[in-house]
C-alpha positions in Angstrom: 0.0 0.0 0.0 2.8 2.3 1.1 4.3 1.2 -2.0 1.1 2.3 -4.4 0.7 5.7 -2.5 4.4 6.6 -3.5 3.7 5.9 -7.1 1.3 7.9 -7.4 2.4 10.9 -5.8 5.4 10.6 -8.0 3.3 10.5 -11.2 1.3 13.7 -10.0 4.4 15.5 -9.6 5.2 15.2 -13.0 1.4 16.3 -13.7 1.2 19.1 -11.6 2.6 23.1 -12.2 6.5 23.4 -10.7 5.2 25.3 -7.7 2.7 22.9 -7.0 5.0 20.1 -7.5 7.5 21.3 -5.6 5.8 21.7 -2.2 4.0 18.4 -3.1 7.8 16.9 -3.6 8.4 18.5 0.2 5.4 16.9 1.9 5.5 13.3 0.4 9.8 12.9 1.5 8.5 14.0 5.2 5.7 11.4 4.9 7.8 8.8 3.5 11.2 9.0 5.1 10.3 7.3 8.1 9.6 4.6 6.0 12.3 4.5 3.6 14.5 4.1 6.8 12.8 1.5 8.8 12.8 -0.4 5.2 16.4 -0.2 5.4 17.4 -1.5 8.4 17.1 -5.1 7.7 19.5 -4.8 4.6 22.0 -2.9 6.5 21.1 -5.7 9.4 21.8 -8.5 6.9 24.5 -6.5 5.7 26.2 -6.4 9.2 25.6 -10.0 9.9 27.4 -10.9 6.8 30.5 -9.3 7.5 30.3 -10.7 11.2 30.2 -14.2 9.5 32.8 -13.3 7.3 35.0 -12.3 10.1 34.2 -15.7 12.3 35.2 -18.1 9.4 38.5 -15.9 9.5 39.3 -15.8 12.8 38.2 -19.7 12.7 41.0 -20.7 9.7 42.9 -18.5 11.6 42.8 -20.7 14.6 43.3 -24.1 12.5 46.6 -22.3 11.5 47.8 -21.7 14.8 46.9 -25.4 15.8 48.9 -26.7 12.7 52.2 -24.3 13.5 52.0 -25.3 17.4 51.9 -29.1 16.8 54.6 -28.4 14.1 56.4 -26.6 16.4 56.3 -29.0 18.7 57.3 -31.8 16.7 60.5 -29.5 15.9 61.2 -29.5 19.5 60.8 -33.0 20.0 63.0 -34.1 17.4 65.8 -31.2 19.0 65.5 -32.8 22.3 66.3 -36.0 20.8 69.1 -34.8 19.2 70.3 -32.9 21.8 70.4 -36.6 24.3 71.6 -38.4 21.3 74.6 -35.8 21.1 74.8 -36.1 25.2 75.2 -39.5 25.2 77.7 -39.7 22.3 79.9 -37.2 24.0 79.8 -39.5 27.3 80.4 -42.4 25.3 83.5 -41.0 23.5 85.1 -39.3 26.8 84.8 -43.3 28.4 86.2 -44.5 25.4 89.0 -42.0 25.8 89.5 -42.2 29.0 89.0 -46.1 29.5 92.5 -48.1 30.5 90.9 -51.0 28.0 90.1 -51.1 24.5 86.7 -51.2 24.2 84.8 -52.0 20.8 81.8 -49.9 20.3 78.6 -51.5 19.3 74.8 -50.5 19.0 71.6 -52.6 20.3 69.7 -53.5 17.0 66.9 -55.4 18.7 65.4 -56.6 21.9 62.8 -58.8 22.4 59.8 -57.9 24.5 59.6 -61.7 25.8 63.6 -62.1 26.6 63.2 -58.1 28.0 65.4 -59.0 30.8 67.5 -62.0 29.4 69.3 -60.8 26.3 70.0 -58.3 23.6 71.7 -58.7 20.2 74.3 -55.8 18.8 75.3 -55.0 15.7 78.6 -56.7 15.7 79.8 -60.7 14.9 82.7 -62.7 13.9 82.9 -60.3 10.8 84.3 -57.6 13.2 87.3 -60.3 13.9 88.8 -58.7 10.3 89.0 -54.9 11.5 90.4 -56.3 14.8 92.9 -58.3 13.6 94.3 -55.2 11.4 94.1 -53.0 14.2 95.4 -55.4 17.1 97.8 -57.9 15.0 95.7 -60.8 16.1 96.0 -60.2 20.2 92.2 -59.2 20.2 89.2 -60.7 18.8 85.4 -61.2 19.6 85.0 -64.0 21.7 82.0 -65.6 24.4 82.0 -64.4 28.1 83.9 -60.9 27.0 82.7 -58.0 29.5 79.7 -55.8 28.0 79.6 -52.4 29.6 78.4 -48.7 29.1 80.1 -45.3 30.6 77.4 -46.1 34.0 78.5 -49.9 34.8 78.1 -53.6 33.5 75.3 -54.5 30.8 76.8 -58.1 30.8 78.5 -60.2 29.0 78.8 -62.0 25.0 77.3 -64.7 24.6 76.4 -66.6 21.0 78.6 -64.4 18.5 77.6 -65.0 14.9 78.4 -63.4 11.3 77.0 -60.3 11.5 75.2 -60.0 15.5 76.3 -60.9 18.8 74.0 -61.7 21.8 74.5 -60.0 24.9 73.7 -62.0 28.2 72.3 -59.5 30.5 72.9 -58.8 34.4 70.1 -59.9 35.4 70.0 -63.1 33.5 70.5 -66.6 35.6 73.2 -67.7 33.1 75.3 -64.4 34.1 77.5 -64.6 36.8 80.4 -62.8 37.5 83.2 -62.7 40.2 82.9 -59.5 42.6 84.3 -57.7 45.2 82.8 -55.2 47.9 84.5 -51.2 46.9 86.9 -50.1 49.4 87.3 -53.6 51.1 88.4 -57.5 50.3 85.2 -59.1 50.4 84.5 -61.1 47.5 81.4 -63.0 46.1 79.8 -63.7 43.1 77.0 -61.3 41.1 74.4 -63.4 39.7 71.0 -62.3 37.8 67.8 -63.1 39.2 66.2 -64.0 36.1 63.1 -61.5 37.2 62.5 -57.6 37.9 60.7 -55.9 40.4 59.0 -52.4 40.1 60.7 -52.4 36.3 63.7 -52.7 37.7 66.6 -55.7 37.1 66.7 -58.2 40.2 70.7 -58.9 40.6 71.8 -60.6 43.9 75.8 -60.8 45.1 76.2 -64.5 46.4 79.0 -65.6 49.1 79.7 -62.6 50.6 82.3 -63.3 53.8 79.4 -64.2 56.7 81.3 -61.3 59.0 80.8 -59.1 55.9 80.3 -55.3 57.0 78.3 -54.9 53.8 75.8 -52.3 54.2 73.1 -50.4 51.6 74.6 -47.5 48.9 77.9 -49.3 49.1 79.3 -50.2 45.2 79.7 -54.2 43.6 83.1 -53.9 41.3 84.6 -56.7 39.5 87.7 -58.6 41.3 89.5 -59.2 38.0 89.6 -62.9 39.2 88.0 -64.3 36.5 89.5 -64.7 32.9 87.4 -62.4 30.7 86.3 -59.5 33.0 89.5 -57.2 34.5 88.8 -55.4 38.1 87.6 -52.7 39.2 84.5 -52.7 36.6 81.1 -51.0 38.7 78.3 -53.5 38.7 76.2 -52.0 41.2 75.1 -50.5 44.3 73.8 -52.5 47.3 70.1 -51.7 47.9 69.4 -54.4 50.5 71.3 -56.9 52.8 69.2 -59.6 54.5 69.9 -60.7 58.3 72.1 -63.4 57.8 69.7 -66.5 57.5 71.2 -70.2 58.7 68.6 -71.9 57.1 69.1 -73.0 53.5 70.4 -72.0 50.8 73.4 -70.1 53.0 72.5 -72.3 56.2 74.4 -68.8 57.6 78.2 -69.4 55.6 78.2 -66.6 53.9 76.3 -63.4 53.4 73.6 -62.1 50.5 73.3 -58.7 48.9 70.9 -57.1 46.7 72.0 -55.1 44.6 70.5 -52.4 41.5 72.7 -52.1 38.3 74.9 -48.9 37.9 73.8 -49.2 34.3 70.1 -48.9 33.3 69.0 -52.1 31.9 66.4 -50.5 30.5 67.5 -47.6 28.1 70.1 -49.6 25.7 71.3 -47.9 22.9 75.3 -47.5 22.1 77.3 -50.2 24.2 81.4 -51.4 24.6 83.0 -54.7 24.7 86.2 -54.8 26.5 88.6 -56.4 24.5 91.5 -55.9 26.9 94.5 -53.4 28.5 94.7 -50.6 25.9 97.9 -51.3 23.8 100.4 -48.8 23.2 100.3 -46.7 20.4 103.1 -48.2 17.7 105.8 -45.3 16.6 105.4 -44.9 13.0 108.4 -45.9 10.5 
């Protein structure tokens, strides 16, 4: 209706004299403006509400951006921080190597199985190796059984079935590794043997035949006594964590003393490993 009353005031003011059409021009914008404007509010409503959509679905791709350069980010520093151990631990590794009294042949844990977790691990050396050490030693080293497995914290164990290319490393904790000891700082000596189990995720080793008057007491170090053929002395095996009352019932029937003890090396985190081949040889004066 408003509509119809608008046309035809505009046709009669192309009808009417200029005066007349003038004033007439005058009345019908005052009677219509009120109109015209509430008309346009819901465009410039919609118009608003358009942009404000626009500028959510912004600020919303904006946010999946941010997402993707935080995990990214993150990833980044992730992959640093590995680095940065990996570089840690090499450093150790070559300042033992460097500072060792034995040649030590370096190796790297290729695989570990979860069943065996505690038993064994295999590293990427074998009797192949035998041909770089007999270059480098003249034939007085080689890779053998029973040879001492360690890392810059302690004992890992010992070889064990060396083959072409692998060799398997029979762990601390392992039953089938046993190892002649002596109590730091004094002459008591016994035997470290693996207790084949774990508790609390951590290796189980006991020291066996400890002197029955013993003073052995918790936090004090396990070294190798060098009395065996393979393993020299003075080797850190582990730290006493628990001494029983001495028990003269079986299996000690109160002869000799037991120990508890937790590796100085974690059993756990395996990576880059030494075998000790022997007393570092002096260097040969070139020709």
């Amino acid at each position: 209706m408003v509509g119809g009353v608008g046309s035809a005031l505009i046709i009669g003011c192309f009808l009417m004299p200029e005066k007349w059409a003038q004033s007439l021009r005058n009345e019908t914008i005052k009677l219509l403006g009120p109109v015209l404007s509430t008309a346009d509010k819901p465009i410039t409503f919609f118009s608003h509400m358009d942009s404000k959509l626009k500028t959510l679905d912004e600020a919303q791709d904006e946010v999946t951006k941010l997402h993707q350069q935080v995990a990214d980010l993150q990833l980044r520093n992730q992959i640093l921080s590995d680095k940065e151990a990996e570089n840690k631990r090499l450093r150790e590794m070559l300042g033992f190597q460097a500072a060792s009294q034995y040649e030590l042949l370096p190796c790297r844990v290729v695989s570990r199985e979860p069943s065996s977790w505690w038993d064994s691990v295999q590293i990427n050396v074998g009797w192949d190796t035998n041909k770089v050490l007999d270059q480098k030693f003249h034939g007085k080293y080689s890779l053998t059984s029973d040879q001492p497995v360690v890392s810059p914290r302690g004992v890992v164990g010992k070889t064990g079935v060396v083959s072409h290319y692998v060799t398997d490393v029979i762990l601390l904790v392992n039953e089938n590794c046993s190892i002649s000891a002596t109590l730091d700082g004094t002459h008591d000596q016994g035997i470290v043997q693996g207790q084949g189990n774990f508790d609390e995720s951590k290796a189980r080793v006991k020291v066996k035949y400890l002197p029955k008057e013993s003073q052995v007491a918790v936090g004090q170090f396990i070294v190798t006594s060098g009395l065996g053929p393979y393993f020299p002395a003075g080797l850190r095996l582990g730290t006493v964590t628990e001494v029983p009352p001495l028990n003269n019932t079986y299996p000690t029937f109160g002869l000799y003393r037991e120990a508890i003890i937790e590796p100085t090396a974690d059993l756990n985190q395996l990576d880059e490993l030494f075998i000790v081949l022997g007393p570092k040889q002096e260097a040969t004066p070139s020709q």
